[in-house]
N, C-alpha and C positions, 0 to 999 in steps of 0.2 A: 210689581215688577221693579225688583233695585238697579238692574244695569240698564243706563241710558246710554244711547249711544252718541258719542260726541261728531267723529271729527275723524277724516284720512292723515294718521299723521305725518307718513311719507311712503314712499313706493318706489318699486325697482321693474324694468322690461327687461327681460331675456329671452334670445334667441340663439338656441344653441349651446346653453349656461354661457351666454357673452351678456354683459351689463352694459344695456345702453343707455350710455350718458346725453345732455341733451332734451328727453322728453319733457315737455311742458308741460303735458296732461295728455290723457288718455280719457277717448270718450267709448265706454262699453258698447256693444251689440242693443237694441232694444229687442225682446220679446211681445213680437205681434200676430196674433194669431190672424190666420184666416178667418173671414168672418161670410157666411152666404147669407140674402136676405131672405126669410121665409115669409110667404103669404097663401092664404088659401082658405078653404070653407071652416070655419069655428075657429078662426083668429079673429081676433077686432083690431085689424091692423096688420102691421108686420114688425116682425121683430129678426133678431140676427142672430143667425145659429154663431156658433164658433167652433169650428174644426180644433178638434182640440189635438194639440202636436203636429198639426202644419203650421205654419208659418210662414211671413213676410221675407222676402230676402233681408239678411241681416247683415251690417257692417259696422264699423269700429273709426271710428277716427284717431288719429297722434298727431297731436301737436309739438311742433319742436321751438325753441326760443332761436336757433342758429339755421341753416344749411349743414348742417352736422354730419359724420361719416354714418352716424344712424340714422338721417333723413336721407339719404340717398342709398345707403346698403337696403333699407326697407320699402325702397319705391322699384326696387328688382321686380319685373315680371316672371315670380316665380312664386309659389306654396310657400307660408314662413311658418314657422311652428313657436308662435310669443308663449310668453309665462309671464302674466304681469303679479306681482308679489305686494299688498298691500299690509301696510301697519294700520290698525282703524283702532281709535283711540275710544272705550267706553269710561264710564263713571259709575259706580257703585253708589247710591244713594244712603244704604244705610250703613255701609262702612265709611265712604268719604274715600275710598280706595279709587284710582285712577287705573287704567292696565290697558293692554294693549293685546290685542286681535290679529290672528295671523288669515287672511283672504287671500287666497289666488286665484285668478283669471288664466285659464289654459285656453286658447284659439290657434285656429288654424283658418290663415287668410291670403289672400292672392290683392297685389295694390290697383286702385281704383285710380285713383288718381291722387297725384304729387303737385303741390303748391307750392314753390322756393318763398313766398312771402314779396315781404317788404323790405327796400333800405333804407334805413333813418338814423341818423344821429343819434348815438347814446340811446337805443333802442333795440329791441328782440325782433329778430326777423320773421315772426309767426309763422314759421313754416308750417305745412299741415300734411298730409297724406291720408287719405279715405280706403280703407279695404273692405273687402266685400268677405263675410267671415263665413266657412264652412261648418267650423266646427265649435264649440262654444262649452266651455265648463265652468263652474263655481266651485269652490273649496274655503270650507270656514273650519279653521281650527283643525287641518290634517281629514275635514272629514266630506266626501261631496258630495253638497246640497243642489246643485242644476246640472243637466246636461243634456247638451241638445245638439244631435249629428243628425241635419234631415235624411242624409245620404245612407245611413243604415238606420233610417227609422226608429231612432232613439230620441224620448223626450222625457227626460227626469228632472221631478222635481220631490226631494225630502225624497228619498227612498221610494218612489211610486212611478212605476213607466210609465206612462201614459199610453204608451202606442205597443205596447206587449201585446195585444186583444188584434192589433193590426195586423202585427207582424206573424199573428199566428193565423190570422185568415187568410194571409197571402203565403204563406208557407214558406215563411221566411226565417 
């Protein structure tokens, strides 16, 4: 395998193609599946199924360095529809070539809570705001690799739904 991957080399939020200035970092969604425990006659033990394409409620964190008009436009009690647009910086091993990786983050989130931070001298006011994320997508190179909308029972990953076999037994 000659591409290694290095390194986020910078990234952009938008909301509404507006670029907001300000973010300090962004923390993605986790994917956690539901998990039920099973036990019963010709187990030795128990083990844990995993519902595959349910999921854990999922949310997102933004971190701001200021009280910025993007930390407070984004702590609106309302659906935001972000685009976070990442450069991710790989390395070619047997050329020695360095190059750069286009990733975006598509969600759709309602705010959880807003944190103004800290005041300190010659310091970032770590603001934060937590959302609680509906809808979730990955994009590497124009092309997408995840997505996951519990709300109409879609859970892709690499080209493969997972929840296709669900959605047809509930006649959906």
């Amino acid at each position: 395998m000659p591409n290694v991957d290095q390194l986020v080399t910078n990234y952009a939020v938008y909301e509404d193609a507006v670029d907001f200035l300000g973010i300090g970092e962004v923390e993605f969604p986790e994917l956690a599946h539901l998990v039920e425990e099973i036990k019963g006659a010709g187990i030795a033990g128990n083990i844990e199924a995993v519902v595959i394409g349910h999921l854990e409620a999922m949310t997102c964190t933004f971190n701001f360095n200021t009280v910025s008009e993007a930390a407070i436009k984004l702590s609106e009690p309302r659906i935001h529809n972000l685009d976070c647009r990442v450069a991710q910086q790989t390395h070619n091993t047997r050329t020695g070539q360095t190059t750069q990786e286009a990733v975006k983050h598509i969600l759709r989130t309602m705010p959880k809570t807003f944190s103004p931070g800290t005041a300190a001298v010659a310091s970032p006011a770590e603001a934060s705001g937590e959302h609680a994320v509906y809808y979730y997508a990955i994009w590497r190179n124009g092309k997408k690799v995840t997505e996951v909308d519990p709300m109409n029972f879609i859970f892709m990953v690499n080209g493969v739904d997972y929840l296709k076999d669900v959605r047809k037994a509930l006649g959906k």
